[in-house]
C-alpha positions as CSV (number, residue, x, y, z in Angstrom):
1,X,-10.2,-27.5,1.1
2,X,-6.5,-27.9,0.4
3,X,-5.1,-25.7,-2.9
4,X,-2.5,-27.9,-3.8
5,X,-1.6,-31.6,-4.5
6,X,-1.2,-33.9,-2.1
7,X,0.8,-36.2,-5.2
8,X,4.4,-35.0,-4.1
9,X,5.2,-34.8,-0.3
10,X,5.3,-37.0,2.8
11,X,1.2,-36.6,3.8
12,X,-1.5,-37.6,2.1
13,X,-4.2,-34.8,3.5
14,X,-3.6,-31.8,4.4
15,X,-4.8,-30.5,7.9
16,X,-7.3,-28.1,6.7
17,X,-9.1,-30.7,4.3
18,X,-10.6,-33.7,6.0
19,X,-14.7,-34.0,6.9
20,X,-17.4,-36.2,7.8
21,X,-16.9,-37.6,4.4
22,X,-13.7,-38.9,5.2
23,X,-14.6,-41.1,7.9
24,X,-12.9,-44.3,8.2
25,X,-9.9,-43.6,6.1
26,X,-6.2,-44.2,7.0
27,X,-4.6,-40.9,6.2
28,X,-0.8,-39.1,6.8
29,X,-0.7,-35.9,8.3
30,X,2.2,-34.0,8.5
31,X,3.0,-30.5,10.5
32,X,3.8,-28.7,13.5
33,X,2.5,-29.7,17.0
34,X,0.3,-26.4,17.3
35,X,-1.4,-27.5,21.0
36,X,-1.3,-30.2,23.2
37,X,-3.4,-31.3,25.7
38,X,-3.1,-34.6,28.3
39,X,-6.7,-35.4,29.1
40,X,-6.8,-38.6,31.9
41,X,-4.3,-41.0,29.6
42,X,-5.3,-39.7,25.7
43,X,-3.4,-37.3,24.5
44,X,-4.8,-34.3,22.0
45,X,-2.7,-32.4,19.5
46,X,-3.9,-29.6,17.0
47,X,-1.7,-30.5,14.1
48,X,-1.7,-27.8,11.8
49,X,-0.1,-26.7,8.8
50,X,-0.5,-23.9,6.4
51,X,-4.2,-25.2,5.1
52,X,-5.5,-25.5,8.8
53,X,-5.1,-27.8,11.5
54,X,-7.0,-31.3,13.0
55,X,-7.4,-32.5,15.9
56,X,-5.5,-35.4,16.6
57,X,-6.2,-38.2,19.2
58,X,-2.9,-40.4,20.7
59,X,-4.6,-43.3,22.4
60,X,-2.0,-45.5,24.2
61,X,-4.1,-49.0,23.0
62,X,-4.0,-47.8,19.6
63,X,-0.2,-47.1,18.9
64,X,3.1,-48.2,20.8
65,X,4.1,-47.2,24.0
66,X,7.3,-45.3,22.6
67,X,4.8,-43.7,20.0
68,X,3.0,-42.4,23.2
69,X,5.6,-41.5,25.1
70,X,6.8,-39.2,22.1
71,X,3.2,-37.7,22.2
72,X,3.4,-37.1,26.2
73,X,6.6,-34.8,25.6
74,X,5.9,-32.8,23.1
75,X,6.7,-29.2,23.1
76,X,4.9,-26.5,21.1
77,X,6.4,-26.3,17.3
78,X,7.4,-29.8,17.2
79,X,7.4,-31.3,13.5
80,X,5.1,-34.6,13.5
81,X,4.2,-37.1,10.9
82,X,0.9,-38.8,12.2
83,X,-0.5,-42.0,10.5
84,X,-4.3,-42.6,11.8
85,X,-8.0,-43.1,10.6
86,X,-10.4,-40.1,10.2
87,X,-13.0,-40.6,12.6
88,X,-16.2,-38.3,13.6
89,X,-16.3,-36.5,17.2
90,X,-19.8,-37.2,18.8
91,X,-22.2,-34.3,18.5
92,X,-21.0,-33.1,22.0
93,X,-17.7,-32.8,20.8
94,X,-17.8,-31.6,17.4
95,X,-16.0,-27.8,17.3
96,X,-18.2,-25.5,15.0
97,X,-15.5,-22.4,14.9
98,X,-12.9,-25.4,13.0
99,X,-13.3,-26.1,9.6
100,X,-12.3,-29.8,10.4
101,X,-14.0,-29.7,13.8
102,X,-16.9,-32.7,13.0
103,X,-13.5,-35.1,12.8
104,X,-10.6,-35.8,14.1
105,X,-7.6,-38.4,13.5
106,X,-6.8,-41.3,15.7
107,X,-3.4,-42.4,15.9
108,X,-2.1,-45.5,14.8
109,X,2.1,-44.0,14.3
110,X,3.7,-40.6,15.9
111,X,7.0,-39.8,14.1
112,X,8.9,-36.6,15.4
113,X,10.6,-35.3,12.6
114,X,12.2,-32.5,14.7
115,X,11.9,-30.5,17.4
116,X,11.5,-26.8,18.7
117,X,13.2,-24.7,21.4
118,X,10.5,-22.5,22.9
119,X,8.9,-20.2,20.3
120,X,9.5,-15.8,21.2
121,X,6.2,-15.6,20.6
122,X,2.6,-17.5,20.6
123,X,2.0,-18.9,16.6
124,X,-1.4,-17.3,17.1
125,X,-3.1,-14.7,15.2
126,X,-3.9,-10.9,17.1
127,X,-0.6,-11.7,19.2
128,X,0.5,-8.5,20.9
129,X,4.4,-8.9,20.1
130,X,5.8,-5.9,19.1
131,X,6.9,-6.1,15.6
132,X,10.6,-5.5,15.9
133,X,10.1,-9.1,17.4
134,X,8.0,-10.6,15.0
135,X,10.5,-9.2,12.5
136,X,13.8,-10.7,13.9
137,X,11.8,-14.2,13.8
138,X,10.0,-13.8,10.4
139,X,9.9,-17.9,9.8
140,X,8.1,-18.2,12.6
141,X,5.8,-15.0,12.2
142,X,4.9,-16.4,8.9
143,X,3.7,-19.8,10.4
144,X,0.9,-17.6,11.8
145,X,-2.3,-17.8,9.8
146,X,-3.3,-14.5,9.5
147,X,0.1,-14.2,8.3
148,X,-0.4,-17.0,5.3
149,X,-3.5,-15.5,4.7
150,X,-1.9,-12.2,4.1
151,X,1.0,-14.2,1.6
152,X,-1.7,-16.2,0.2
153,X,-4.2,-13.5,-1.1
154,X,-0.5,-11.6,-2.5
155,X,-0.4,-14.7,-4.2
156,X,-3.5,-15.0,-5.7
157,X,-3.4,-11.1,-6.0
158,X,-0.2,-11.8,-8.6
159,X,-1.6,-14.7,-10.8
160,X,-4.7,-13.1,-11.7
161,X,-2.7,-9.8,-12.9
162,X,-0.7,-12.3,-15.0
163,X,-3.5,-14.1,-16.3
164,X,-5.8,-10.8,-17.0
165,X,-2.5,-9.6,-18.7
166,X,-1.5,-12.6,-20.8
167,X,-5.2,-12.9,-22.1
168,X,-5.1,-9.8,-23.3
169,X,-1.6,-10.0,-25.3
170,X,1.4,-8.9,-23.2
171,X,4.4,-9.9,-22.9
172,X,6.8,-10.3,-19.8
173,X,9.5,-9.2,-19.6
174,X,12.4,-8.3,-17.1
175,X,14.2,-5.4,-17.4
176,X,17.9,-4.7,-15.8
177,X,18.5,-4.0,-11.9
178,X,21.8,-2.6,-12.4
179,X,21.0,0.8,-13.9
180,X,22.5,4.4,-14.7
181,X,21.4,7.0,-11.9
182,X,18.5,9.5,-13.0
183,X,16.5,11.7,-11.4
184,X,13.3,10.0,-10.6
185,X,12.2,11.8,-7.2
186,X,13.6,9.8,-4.6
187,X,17.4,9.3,-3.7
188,X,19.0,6.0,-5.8
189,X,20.5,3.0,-3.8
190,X,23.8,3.0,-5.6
191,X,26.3,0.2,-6.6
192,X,29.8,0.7,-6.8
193,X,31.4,-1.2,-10.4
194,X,34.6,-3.1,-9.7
195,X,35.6,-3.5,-13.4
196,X,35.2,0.6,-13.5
197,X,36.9,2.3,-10.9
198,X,35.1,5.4,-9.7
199,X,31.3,4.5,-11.0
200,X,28.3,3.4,-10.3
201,X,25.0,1.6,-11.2
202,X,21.8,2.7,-9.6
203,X,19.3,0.5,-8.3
204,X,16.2,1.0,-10.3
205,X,13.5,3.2,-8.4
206,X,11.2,2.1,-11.3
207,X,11.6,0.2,-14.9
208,X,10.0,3.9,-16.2
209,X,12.8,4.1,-19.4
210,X,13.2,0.8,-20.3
211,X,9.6,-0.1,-20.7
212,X,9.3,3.0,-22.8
213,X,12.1,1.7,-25.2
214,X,10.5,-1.6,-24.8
215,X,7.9,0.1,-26.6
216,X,10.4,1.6,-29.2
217,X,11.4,-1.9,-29.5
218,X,8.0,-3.2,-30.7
219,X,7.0,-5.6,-27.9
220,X,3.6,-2.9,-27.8
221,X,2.1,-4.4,-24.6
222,X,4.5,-5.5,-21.7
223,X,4.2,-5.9,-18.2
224,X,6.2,-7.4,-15.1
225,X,6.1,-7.6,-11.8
226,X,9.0,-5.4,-11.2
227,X,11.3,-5.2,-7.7
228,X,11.8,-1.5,-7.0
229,X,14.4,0.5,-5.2
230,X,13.8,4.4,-3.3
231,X,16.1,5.4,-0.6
232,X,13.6,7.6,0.9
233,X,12.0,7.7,4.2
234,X,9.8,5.4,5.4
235,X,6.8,4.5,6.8
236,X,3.8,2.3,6.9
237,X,2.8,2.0,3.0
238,X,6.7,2.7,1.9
239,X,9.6,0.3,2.1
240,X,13.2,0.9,0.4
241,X,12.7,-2.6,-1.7
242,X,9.0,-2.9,-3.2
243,X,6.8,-4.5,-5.9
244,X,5.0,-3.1,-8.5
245,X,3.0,-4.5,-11.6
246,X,4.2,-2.4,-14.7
247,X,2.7,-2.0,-17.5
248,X,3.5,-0.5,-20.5
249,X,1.1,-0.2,-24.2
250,X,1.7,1.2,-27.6
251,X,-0.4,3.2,-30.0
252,X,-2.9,4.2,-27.4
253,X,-4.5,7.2,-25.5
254,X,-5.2,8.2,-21.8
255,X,-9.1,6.0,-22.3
256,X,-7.3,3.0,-23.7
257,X,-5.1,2.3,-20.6
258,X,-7.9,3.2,-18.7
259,X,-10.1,0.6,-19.9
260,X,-8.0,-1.8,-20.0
261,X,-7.2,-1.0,-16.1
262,X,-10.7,-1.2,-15.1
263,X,-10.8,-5.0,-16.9
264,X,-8.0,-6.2,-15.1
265,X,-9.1,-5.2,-12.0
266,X,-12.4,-6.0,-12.0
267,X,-10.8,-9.7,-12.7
268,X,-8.5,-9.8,-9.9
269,X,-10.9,-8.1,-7.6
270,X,-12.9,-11.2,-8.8
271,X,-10.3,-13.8,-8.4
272,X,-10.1,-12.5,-4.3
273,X,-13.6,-12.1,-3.7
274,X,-14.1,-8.5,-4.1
275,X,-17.2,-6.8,-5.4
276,X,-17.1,-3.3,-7.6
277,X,-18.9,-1.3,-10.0
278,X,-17.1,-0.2,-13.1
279,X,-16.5,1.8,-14.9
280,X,-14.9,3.6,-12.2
281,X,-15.5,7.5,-11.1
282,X,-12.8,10.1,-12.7
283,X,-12.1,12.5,-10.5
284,X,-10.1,15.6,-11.6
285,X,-7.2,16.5,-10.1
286,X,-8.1,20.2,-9.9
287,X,-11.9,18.6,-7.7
288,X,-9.9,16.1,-5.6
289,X,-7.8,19.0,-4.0
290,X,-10.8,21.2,-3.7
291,X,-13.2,19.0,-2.6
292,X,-11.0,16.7,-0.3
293,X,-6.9,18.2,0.3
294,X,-5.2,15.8,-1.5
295,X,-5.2,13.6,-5.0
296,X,-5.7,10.2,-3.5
297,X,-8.8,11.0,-1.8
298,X,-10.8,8.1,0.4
299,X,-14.5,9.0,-0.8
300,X,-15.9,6.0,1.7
301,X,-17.1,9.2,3.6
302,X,-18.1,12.7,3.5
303,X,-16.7,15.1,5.7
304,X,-15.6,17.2,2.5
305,X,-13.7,20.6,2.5
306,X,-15.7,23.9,2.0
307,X,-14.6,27.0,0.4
308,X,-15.9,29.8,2.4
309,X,-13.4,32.7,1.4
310,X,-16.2,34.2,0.0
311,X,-17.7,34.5,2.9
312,X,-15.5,35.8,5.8
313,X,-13.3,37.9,2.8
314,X,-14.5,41.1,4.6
315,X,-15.1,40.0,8.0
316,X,-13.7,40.9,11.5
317,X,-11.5,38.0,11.9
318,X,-8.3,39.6,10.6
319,X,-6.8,35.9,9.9
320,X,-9.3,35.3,7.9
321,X,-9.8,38.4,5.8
322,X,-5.9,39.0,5.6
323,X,-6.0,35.7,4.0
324,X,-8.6,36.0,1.4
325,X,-7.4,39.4,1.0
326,X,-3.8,38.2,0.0
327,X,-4.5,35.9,-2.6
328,X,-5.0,32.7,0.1
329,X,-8.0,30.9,0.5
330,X,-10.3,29.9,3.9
331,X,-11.8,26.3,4.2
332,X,-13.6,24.1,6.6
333,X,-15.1,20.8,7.5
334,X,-17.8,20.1,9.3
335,X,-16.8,17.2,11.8
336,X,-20.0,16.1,12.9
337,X,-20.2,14.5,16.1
338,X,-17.5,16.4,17.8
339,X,-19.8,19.2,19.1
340,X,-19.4,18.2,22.6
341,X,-15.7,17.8,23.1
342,X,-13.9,19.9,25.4
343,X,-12.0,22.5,24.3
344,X,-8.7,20.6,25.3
345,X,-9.4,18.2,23.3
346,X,-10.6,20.8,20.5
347,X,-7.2,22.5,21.0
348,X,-5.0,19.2,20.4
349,X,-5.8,19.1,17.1
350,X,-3.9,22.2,16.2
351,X,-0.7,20.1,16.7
352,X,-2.1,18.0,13.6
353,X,-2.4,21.4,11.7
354,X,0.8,22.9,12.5
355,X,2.2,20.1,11.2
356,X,0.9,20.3,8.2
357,X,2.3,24.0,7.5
358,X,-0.5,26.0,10.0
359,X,0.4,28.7,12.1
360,X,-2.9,28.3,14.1
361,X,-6.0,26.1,13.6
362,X,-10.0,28.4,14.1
363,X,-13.1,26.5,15.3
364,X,-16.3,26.3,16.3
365,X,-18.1,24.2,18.4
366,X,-21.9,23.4,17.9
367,X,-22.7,21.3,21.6
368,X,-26.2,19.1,20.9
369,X,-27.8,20.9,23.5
370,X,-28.3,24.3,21.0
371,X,-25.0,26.2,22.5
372,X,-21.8,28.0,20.5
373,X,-18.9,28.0,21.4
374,X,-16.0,29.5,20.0
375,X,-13.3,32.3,20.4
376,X,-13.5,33.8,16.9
377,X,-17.8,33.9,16.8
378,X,-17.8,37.8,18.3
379,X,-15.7,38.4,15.0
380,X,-18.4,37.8,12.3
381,X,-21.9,39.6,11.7
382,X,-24.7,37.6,11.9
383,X,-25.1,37.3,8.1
384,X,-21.8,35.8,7.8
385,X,-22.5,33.2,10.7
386,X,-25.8,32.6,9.2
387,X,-23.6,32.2,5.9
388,X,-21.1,30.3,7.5
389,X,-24.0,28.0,9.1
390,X,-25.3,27.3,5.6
391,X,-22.5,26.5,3.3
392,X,-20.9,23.7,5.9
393,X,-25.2,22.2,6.7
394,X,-24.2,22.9,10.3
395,X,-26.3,20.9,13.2
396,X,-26.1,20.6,16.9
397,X,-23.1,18.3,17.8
398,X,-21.0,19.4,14.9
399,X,-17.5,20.9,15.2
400,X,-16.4,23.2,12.2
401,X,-12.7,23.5,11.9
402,X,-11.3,26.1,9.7
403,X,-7.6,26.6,7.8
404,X,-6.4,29.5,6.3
405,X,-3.9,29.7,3.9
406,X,-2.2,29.3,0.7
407,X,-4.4,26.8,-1.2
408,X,-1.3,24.0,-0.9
409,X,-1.2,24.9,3.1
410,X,-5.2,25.4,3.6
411,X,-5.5,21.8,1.5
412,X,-3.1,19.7,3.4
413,X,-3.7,21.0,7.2
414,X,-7.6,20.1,6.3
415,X,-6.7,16.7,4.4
416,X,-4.9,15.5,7.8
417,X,-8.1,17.1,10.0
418,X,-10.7,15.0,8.0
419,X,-8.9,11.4,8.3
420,X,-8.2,12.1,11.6
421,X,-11.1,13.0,13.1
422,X,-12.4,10.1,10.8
423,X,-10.9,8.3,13.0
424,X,-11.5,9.7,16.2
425,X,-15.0,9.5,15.7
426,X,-14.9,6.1,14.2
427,X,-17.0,6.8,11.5
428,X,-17.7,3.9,9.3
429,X,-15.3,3.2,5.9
430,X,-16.4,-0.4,5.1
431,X,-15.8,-2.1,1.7
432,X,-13.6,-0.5,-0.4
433,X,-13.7,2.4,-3.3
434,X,-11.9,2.6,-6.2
435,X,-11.4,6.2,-8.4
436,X,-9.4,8.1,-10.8
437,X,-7.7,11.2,-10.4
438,X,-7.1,12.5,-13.9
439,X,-5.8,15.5,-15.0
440,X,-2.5,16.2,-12.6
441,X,-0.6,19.0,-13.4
442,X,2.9,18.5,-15.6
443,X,4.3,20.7,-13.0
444,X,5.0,22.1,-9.7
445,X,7.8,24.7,-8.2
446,X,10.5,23.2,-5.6
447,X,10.5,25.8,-3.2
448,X,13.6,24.2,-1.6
449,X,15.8,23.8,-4.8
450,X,13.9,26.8,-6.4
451,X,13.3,25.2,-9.8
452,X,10.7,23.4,-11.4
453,X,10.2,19.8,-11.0
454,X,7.5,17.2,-12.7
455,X,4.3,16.1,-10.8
456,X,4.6,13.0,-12.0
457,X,7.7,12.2,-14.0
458,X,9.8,13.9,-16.8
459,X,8.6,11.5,-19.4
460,X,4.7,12.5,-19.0
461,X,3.0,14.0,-22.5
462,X,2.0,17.4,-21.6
463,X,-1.6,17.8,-22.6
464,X,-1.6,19.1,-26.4
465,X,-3.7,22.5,-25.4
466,X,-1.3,23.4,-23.3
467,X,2.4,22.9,-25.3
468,X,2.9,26.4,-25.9
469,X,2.8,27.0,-21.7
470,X,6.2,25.0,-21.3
471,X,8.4,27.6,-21.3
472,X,6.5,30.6,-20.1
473,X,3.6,29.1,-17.9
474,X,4.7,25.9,-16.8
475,X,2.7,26.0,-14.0
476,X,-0.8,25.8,-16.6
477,X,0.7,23.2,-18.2
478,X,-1.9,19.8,-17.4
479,X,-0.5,16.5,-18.4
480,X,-1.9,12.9,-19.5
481,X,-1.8,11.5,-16.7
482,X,-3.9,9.6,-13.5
483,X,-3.5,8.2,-10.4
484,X,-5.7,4.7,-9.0
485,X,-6.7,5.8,-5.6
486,X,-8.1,3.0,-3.8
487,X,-9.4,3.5,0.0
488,X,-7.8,6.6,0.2
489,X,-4.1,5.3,-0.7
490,X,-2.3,5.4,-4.6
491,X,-3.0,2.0,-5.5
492,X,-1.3,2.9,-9.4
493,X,-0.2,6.0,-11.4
494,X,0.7,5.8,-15.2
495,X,0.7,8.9,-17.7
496,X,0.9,8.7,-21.5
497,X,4.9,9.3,-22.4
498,X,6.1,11.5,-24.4
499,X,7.4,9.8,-27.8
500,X,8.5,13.1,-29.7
501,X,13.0,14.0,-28.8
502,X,12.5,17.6,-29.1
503,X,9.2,17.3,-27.0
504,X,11.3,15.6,-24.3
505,X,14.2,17.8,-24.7
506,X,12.0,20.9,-24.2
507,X,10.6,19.4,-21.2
508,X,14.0,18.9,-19.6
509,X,15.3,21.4,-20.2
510,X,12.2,23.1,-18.5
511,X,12.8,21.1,-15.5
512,X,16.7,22.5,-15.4
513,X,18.8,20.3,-17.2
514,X,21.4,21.6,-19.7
515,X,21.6,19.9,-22.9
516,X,25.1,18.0,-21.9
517,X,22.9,17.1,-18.4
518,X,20.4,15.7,-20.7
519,X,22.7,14.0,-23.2
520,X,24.5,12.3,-20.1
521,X,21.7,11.2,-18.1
522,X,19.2,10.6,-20.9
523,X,20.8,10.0,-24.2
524,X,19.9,6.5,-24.5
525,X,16.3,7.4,-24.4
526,X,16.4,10.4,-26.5
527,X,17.8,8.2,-29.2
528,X,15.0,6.3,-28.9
529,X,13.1,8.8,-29.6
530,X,14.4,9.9,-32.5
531,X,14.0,6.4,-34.0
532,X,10.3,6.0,-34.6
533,X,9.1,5.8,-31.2
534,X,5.0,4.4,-31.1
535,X,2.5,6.9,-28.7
536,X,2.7,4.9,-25.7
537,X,1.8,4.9,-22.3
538,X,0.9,2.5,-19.5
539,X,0.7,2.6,-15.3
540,X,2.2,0.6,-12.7
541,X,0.7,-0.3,-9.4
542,X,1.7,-0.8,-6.0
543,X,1.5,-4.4,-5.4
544,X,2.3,-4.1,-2.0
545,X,0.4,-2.1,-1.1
546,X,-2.9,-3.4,-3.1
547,X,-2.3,-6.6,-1.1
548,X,-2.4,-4.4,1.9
549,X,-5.7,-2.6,1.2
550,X,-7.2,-5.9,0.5
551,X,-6.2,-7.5,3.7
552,X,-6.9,-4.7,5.9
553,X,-4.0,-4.3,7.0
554,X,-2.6,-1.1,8.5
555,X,0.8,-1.7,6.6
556,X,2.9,-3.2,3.9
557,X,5.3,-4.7,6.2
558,X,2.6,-7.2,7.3
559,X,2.1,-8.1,3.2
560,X,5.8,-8.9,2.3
561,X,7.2,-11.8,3.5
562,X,11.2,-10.4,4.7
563,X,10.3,-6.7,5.3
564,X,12.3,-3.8,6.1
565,X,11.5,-2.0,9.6
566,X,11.0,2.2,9.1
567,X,15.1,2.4,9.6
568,X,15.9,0.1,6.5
569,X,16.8,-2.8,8.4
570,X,16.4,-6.6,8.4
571,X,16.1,-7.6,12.3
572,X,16.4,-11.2,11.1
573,X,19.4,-11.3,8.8
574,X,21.0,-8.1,10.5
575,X,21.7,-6.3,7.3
576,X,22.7,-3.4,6.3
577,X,26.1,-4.9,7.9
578,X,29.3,-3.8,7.6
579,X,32.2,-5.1,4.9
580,X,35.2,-5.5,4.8
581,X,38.3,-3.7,4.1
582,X,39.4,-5.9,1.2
583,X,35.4,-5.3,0.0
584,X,35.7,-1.6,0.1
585,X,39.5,-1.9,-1.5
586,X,37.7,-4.2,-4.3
587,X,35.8,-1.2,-5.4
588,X,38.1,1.2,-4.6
589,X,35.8,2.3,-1.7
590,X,36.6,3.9,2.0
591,X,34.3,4.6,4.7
592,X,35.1,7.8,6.7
């Protein structure tokens, strides 16, 4: 059935709507001519529109003959208005796979309301256009169910977040676009100011500082479903232009924005069909890079990582043992399955690992008929095989692949081995699975810039064990803060803020800034601070790419109705274009 009234346009059904109950009533149909078919003097047309489509029957005894001549030259995507009576196909011709397929509509009136040069591309779903394509003609890829479907459930997606929200007492509210630059881990979109020669706003990468003073302000629970801006590089789950819900909540801990996440989304899970169990698992960060490589870890399937530096510490394999020896660590999975490939296809997989940070990639190969085969086994004695054996439950038909490294290296070269050979051996990850990660660290060390930078963001509270750590051992430092992983992807991340100045100040100033640097880029918060700032906290999530997960789609683009490609551009509207010289002048710009 239809999801909206039928009180204030041209038809008077929708194409998706009728059944046998609506036999023998005169109806208006309006959409686009989706087939066509002349079958010995009637004419057929699947009308459809974006609830469906109906079969419609042109019979030339039943309408005029210029009404019928209008139905013999129809091209595909024409716009029809059809008057007719519902009537039902005989059992022989009734069409099980359509939802109206027991009716159809015979003609008494064919208006075209326009017509259509040929379409690029078929308005089919599972067309093999390449996107590019698809892209440039976004109107028309949109008419594609699968495509409606996708906009739909964002839809539905969206109001239930606002309704879970309002009921529970927040406000929304809409925070500026046009922003000061601050550092916020990706590169700003700028804006040049014409009334102020020389400066610029910055396109906001998040709302992160004015929900916090929205909470200084006393609005206590806001959210909105904010438009984002990161001029970073993309690729299927990133665009430069995004949509995320943000929330922000005063007077709370790290278990109140918790809880209150797991309600929401356990309602609009609800609200699109989805089943889950909550409360949900919390993971910490610490176990998610130890037990999978990474912090949003898909737990739909095992495949895990194994520790074995214990074991091969003091062996013969001098990779291995130099390793362990040198403060690194050795890991492995246990890819079962994969026993049997040839060593060509073994040894392709060390591409995947070098680029992740490996200088080499170590295996072994347990073929189902009992064999083992592997370059490194003459390396270890037979009570560290045996050992080796045990800790990863080794069978015949598994394939053991091994990194060694530092722990950041070893985790991520293994991360990118598991999903891929996830895939490879199409091992099943149905439904979908919902976590925490808790716990991240406040910090980590830029190896490029050589300084430290936040794990999450500057405005994280530090956890309060670990306060006296800032300045000497940042790197102990944990923070209040969690990540919704959903499926293996970030779905969210929020961290409870730090409302003390000198708290933020000292963190800051950890990070590099100089107290001018501060003063400049964050004054107007530190103020804030000062005056009577509530304990807050909150999250935001990726809308995009939530709609994405829950369509099963591969990426955001095809859960955003005008997209960017992975170079920043619109093929449709042809932007980023060039200006002209009076623009530039305007702003006292000039291109090199």
């Amino acid at each position: 059935m239809t999801d909206f009234t039928n009180e204030y346009c041209m038809h008077t059904a929708t194409c998706g709507e009728l059944r046998k109950e609506d036999v023998g009533t005169e109806v208006v149909l309006t959409g686009w001519a989706w087939h066509n078919r002349d079958h010995g003097g009637l004419i057929f047309i699947d009308l459809r529109d974006r609830a469906g489509y109906t079969q419609v029957v042109v019979d030339p005894d039943c309408v005029s003959a210029d009404d019928f001549a209008k139905a013999e030259h129809l091209g595909r995507e024409y716009v029809l208005k059809i008057v007719g009576t519902v009537r039902e196909r005989g059992a022989d011709a009734a069409n099980p796979n359509m939802a109206t397929g027991d009716i159809e509509v015979l003609a008494s009136s064919v208006e075209v309301l326009n017509t259509s040069v040929t379409p690029p591309f078929s308005i089919e779903d599972g067309i093999e256009t390449d996107e590019t394509t698809r892209m440039k003609w976004r109107y028309l890829d949109l008419r594609r169910p699968e495509m409606f479907e996708a906009i739909h459930l964002r839809h539905k997606v969206a109001q239930a977040m606002r309704t879970a929200l309002n009921e529970r007492g927040f406000l929304e509210v809409e925070t500026p676009i046009l922003a000061n630059s601050t550092p916020e881990g990706a590169r700003d979109y700028i804006v040049p100011s014409r009334p102020n020669p020389g400066r610029f706003y910055a396109l906001p990468q998040s709302p992160q500082q004015f929900k916090q003073m929205l909470m200084v302000g006393g609005i206590e629970r806001y959210y909105q479903i904010a438009r984002c801006f990161r001029d970073e590089d993309l690729r299927a789950d990133r665009q430069p232009e995004f949509t995320q819900v943000d929330i922000e909540m005063s007077f709370v801990e790290e278990d109140d924005v918790l809880k209150l996440m797991e309600d929401v989304m356990a309602e609009v899970l609800s609200a699109v069909g989805v089943e889950h169990q909550f409360p949900l698992e919390r993971m910490p960060y610490a176990e998610a890079m130890d037990r999978f490589g990474n912090d949003r870890p898909d737990t739909r399937f095992g495949m895990e990582l194994v520790n074995v530096t214990d074991i091969v510490k003091d062996s013969g394999f001098k990779v291995f043992s130099s390793v362990a020896q040198s403060g690194g660590i050795v890991k492995a999975i246990n890819a079962k399955g994969a026993g049997d490939w040839s060593r060509g296809e073994v040894e392709k997989l060390a591409d995947i690992a070098a680029e992740n940070g490996a200088k080499g990639m170590a295996w072994i190969a347990f073929t189902s008929d009992g064999n083992e085969k592997s370059p490194i086994i003459k390396f270890f004695s037979d009570e560290e095989f045996a050992a080796l054996k045990e800790a990863l439950a080794v069978e015949p038909g598994d394939l053991v692949l091994f990194a060694a490294d530092k722990p950041e290296v070893a985790n991520a070269v293994l991360s990118a081995l598991r999903l891929h050979m996830a895939d490879a051996l199409n091992i099943p990850r149905e439904g979908h699975k919902l976590l925490w990660v808790v716990n991240f660290p406040m910090f980590k060390y830029d190896e490029d810039e050589k300084k430290y930078a936040a794990e999450h963001h500057p405005f994280t509270q530090i956890r309060y064990e670990d306060v006296d750590k800032i300045e000497d051992a940042p790197l102990e430092c944990g923070s209040y803060s969690y990540d919704l992983v959903m499926d293996g992807f970030e779905a969210g991340g929020g961290t409870i803020r730090i409302h003390n100045a000198d708290m933020q100040r000292r963190v800051l100033r950890r990070l590099g800034l100089t107290d001018e640097e501060i003063d400049e880029k964050f004054g107007h918060l530190i103020h804030a601070l000062e005056l009577g700032a509530p304990p807050h906290g909150g999250i935001a999530l990726g809308l995009d790419r939530l709609v994405m997960l829950l369509a099963n789609k591969k990426s955001i683009r095809d859960v955003i109705a005008f997209p960017k490609t992975s170079s920043a551009s619109d093929p449709m509207t042809g932007a980023p274009s060039s200006v002209t010289a009076r623009q530039l002048k305007e702003v006292n710009l000039r291109t090199l």
